[in-house]
C-alpha positions, 0 to 999 in steps of 0.5 A: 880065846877071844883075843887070839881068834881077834888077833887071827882076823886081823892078821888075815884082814890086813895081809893084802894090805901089806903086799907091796907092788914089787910082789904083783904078778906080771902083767900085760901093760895096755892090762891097767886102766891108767899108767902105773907110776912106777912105769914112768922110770922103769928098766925094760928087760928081755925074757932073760933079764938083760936090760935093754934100756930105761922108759922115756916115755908111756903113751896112753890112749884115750881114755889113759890106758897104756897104748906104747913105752919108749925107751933108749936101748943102753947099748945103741942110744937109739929110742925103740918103741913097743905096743904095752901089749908086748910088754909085761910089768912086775910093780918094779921092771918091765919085760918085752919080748922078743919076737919083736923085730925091734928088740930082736936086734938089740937082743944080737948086741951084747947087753949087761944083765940086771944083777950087774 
C-alpha cells in the first residue's frame, strides 16, 4: 500500500512538470517579463485562425518585456506592427485582433487558414 500512495504522489508531484508549453492558455503578450523563445518564429493568426504572416521581429521595452512583434503579411509582403497588448500567445502561435486598423485590412484579402 505504501508503494501505490508513492507512486500516486509522484505521478501528481511531476504532472506539471510534464505540460508542455503548447498546452499553455492564451495570454497577452506584453503579460511575460521577457520574450518567450517561441515568439521569435512564430505564425500571427486572426480570432478564425487565418494566418496572417510569420514574426520578423519582437521589440521589447526596457526592462525585456514584449513592447510590439513585426511581422510580414503572407498575402501583401508588407511588415505590419502590433502593440503585444494586442496580441495573445498559446506556446505555439500568436492571435491579433482584429479591431486593429491594420489587421482589418489585411483580414479583407483573401488569406489561407492554419489547417492548410
Amino acid at each position: 500500500m505504501r508503494v501505490l500512495s508513492f507512486i500516486i504522489f509522484g505521478a501528481l508531484v511531476l504532472a506539471p512538470a510534464l505540460t508542455r508549453a503548447e498546452d499553455m492558455a492564451p495570454a497577452a503578450l506584453n503579460s511575460f517579463s521577457s520574450v518567450p523563445a517561441a515568439v521569435t518564429s512564430a505564425q500571427v493568426l486572426d480570432q478564425n485562425g487565418h494566418v496572417l504572416g510569420k514574426v520578423e521581429r519582437v521589440q521589447a521595452d526596457q526592462n525585456g518585456t514584449p513592447a510590439a512583434i513585426s511581422f510580414r503579411a503572407a498575402n501583401t509582403g508588407q511588415t505590419v506592427v502590433v502593440a503585444a497588448a494586442a496580441v495573445s500567445f498559446d506556446g505555439r502561435v500568436l492571435i491579433t485582433s482584429s479591431d486593429q486598423p491594420q489587421i482589418a485590412e489585411l483580414i479583407k484579402a483573401p488569406t489561407r487558414t492554419a489547417s492548410k
